[in-house]
TIZA-254433 format. One record per residue: residue number from 1; residue in three letters; x, y, z of N, C-alpha, C in turn. Coordinates in steps of 0.2 Angstrom, whole numbers, plus 5000, padded with zeros to 4 digits. Example, Ala and Ser with C-alpha at 12.3 -4.5 7.8 and 13.67 -1.06 7.14 Angstrom:
! residues 2
{pos: 1 | code: ala | n_c1: 5066 | n_c2: 4972 | n_c3: 5039 | ca_c1: 5062 | ca_c2: 4978 | ca_c3: 5039 | c_c1: 5066 | c_c2: 4984 | c_c3: 5039}
{pos: 2 | code: ser | n_c1: 5064 | n_c2: 4989 | n_c3: 5035 | ca_c1: 5068 | ca_c2: 4995 | ca_c3: 5036 | c_c1: 5064 | c_c2: 5000 | c_c3: 5039}
! end
This chain:
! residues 59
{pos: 1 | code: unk | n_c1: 6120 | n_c2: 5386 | n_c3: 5664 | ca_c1: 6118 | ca_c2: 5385 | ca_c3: 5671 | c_c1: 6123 | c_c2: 5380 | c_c3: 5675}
{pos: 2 | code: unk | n_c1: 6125 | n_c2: 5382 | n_c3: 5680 | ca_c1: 6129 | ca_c2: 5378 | ca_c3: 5684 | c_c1: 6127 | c_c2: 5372 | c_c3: 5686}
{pos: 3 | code: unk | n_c1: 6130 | n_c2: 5366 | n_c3: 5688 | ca_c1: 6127 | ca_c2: 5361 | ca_c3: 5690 | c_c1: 6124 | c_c2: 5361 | c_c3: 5698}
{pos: 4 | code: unk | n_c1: 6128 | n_c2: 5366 | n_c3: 5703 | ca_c1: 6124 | ca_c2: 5366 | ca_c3: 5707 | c_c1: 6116 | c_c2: 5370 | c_c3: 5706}
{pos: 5 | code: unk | n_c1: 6114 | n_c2: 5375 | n_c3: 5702 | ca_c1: 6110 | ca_c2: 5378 | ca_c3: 5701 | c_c1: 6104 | c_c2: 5372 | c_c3: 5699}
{pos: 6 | code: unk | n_c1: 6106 | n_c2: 5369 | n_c3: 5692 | ca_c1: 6103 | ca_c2: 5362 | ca_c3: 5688 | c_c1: 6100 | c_c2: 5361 | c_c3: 5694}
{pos: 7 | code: unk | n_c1: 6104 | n_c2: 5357 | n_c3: 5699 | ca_c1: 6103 | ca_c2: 5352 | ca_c3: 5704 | c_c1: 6096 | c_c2: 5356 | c_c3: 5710}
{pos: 8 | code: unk | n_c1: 6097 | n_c2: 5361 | n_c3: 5710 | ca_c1: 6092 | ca_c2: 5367 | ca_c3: 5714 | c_c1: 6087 | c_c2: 5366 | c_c3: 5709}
{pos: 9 | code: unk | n_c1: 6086 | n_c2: 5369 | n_c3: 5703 | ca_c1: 6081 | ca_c2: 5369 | ca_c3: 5698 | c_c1: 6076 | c_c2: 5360 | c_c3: 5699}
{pos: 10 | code: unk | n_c1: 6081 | n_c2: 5355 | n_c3: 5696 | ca_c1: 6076 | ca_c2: 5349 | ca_c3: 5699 | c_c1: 6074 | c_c2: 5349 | c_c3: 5703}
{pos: 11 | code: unk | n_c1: 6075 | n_c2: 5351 | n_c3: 5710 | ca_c1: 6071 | ca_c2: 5350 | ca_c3: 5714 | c_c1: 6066 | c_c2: 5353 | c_c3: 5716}
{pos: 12 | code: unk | n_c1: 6066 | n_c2: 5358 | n_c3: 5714 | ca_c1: 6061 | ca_c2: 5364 | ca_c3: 5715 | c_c1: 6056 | c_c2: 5361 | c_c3: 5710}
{pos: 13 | code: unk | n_c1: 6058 | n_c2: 5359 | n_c3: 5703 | ca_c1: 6053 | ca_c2: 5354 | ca_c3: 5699 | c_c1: 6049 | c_c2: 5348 | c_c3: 5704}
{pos: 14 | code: unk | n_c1: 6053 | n_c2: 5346 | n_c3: 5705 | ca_c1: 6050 | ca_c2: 5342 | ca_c3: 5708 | c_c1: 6045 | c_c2: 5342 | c_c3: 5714}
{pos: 15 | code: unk | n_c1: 6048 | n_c2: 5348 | n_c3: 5717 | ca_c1: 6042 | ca_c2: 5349 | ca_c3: 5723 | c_c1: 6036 | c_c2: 5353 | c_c3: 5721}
{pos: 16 | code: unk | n_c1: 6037 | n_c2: 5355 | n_c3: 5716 | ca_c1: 6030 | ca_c2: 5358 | ca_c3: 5712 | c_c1: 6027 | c_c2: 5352 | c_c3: 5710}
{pos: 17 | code: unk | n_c1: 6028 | n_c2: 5347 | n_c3: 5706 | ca_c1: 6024 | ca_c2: 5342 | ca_c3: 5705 | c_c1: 6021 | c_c2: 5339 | c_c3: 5710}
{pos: 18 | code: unk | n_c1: 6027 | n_c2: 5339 | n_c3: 5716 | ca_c1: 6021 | ca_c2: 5335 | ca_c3: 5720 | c_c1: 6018 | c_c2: 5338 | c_c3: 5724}
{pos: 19 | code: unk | n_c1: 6017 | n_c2: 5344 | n_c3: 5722 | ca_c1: 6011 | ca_c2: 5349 | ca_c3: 5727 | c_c1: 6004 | c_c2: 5346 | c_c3: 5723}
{pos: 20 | code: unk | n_c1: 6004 | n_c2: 5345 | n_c3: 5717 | ca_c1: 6000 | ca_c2: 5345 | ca_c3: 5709 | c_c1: 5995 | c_c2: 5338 | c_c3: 5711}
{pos: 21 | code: unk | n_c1: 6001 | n_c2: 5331 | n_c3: 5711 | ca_c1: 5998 | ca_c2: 5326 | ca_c3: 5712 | c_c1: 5994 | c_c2: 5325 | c_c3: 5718}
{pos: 22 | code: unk | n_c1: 5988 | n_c2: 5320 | n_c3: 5715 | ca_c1: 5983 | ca_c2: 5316 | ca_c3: 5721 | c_c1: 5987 | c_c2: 5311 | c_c3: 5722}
{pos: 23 | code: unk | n_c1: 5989 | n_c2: 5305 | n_c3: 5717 | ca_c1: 5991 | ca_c2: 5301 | ca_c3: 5721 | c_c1: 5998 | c_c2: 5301 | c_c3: 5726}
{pos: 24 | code: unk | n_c1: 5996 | n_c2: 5297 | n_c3: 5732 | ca_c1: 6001 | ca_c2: 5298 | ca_c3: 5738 | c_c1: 6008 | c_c2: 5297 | c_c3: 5736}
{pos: 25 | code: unk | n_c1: 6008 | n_c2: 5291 | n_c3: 5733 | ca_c1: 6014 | ca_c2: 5286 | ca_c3: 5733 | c_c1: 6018 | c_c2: 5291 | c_c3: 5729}
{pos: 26 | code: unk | n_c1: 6017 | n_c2: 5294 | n_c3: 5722 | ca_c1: 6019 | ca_c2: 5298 | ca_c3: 5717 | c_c1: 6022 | c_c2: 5303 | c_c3: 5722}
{pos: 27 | code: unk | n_c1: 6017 | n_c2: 5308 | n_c3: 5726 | ca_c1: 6020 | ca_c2: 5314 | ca_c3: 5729 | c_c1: 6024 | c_c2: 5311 | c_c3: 5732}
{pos: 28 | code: unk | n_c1: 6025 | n_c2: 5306 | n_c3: 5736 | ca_c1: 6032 | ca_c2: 5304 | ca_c3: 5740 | c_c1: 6037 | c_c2: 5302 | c_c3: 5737}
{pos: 29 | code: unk | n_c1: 6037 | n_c2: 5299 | n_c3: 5731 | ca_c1: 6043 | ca_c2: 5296 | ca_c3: 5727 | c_c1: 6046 | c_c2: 5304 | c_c3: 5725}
{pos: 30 | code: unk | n_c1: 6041 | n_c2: 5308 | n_c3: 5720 | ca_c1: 6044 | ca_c2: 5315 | ca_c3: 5721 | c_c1: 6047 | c_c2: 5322 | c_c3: 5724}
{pos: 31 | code: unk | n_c1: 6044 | n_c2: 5319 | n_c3: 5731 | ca_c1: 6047 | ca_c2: 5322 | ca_c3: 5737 | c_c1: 6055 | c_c2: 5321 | c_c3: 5738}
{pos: 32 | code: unk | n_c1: 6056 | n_c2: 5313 | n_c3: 5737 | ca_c1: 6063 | ca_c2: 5309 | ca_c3: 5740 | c_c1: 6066 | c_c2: 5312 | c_c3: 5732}
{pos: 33 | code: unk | n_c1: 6064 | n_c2: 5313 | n_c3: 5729 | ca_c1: 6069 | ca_c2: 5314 | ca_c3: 5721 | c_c1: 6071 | c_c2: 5322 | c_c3: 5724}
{pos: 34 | code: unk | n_c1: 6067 | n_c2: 5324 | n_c3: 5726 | ca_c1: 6068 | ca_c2: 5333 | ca_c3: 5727 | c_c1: 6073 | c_c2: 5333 | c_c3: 5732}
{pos: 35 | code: unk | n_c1: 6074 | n_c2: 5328 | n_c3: 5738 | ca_c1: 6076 | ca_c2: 5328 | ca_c3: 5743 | c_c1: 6083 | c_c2: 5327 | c_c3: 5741}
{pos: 36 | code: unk | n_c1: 6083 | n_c2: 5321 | n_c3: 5734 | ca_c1: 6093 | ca_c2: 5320 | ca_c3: 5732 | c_c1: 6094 | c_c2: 5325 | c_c3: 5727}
{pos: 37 | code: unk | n_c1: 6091 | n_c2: 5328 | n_c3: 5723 | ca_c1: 6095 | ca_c2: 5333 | ca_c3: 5720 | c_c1: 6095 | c_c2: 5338 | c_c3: 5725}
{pos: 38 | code: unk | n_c1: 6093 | n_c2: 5341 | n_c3: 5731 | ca_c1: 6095 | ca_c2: 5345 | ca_c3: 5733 | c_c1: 6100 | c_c2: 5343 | c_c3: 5738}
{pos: 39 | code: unk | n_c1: 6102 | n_c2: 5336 | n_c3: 5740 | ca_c1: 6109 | ca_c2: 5334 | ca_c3: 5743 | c_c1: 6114 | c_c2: 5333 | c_c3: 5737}
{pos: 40 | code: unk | n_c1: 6112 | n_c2: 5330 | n_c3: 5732 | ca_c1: 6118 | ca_c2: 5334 | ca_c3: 5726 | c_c1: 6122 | c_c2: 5338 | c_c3: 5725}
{pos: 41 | code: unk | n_c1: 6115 | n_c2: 5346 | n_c3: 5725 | ca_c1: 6117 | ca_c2: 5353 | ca_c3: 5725 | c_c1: 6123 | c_c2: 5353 | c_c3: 5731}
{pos: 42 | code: unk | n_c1: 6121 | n_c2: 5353 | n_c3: 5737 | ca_c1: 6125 | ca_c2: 5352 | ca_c3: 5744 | c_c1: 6132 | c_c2: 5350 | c_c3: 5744}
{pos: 43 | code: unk | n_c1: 6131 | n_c2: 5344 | n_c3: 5739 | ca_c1: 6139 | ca_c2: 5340 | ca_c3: 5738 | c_c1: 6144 | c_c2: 5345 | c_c3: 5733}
{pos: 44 | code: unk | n_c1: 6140 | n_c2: 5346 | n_c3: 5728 | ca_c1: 6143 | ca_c2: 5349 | ca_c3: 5724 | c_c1: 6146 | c_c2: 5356 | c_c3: 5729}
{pos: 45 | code: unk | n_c1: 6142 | n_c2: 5358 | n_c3: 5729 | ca_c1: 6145 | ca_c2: 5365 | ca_c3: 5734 | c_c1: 6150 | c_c2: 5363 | c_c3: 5739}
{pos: 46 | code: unk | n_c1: 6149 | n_c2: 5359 | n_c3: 5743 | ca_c1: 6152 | ca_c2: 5359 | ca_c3: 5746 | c_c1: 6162 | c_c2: 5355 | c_c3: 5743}
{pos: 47 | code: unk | n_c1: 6163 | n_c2: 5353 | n_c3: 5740 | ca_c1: 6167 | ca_c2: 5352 | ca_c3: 5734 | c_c1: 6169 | c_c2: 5356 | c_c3: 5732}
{pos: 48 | code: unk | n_c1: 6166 | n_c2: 5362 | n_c3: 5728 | ca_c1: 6169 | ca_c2: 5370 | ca_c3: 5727 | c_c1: 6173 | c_c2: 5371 | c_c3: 5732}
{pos: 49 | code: unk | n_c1: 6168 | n_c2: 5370 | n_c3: 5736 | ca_c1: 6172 | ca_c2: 5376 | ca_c3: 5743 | c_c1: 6179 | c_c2: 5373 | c_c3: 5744}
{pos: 50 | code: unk | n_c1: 6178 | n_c2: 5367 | n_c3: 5746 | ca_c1: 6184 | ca_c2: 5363 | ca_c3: 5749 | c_c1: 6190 | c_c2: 5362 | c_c3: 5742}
{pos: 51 | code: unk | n_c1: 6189 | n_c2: 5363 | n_c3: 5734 | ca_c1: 6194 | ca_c2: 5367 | ca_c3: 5733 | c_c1: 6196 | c_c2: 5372 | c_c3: 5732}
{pos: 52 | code: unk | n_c1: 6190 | n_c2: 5376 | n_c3: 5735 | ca_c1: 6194 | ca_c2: 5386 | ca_c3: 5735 | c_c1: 6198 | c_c2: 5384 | c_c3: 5739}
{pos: 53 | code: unk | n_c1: 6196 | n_c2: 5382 | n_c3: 5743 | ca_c1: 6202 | ca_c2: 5382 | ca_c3: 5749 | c_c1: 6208 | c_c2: 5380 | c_c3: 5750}
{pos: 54 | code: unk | n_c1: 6207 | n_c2: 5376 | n_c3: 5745 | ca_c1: 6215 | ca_c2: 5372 | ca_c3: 5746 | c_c1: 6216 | c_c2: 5376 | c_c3: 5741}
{pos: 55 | code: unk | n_c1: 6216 | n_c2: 5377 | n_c3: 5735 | ca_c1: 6218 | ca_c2: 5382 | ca_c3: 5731 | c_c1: 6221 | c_c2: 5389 | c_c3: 5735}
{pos: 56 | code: unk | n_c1: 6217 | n_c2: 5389 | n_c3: 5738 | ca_c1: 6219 | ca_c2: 5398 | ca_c3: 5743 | c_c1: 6225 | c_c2: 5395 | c_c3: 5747}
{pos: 57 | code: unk | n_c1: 6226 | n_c2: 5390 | n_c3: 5749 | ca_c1: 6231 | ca_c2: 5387 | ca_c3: 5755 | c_c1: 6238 | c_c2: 5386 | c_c3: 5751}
{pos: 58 | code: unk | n_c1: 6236 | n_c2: 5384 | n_c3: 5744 | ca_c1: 6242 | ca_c2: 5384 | ca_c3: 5741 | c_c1: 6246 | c_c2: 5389 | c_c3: 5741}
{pos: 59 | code: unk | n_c1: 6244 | n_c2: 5396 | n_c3: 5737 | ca_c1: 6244 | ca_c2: 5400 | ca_c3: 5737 | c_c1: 6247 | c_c2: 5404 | c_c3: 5740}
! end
């Protein structure tokens, strides 16, 4: 599994758990966890991209 995929996976755990919980506080801490693995995933991606590109530029 890639690390951006991992990074997509956590969060989608996590926003599944806090569909589950009652307590408030819990479903918002777990939301804000969902929300940085999924700007993880983003960074990460977005990393790739910017060196295909210079790689391709090399080239």
């Amino acid at each position: 599994m890639s690390d951006t995929a991992h990074y997509r996976f956590q969060s989608d755990q996590a926003k599944r758990l806090a569909r589950q919980v009652t307590d408030a506080t819990v479903r918002e801490k777990l939301l804000e966890m969902a929300e940085e693995y999924g700007r993880y995933a983003d960074l990460i991606e977005a990393r790739s991209a910017e060196r295909g590109a210079a790689e391709a530029a090399a080239h």
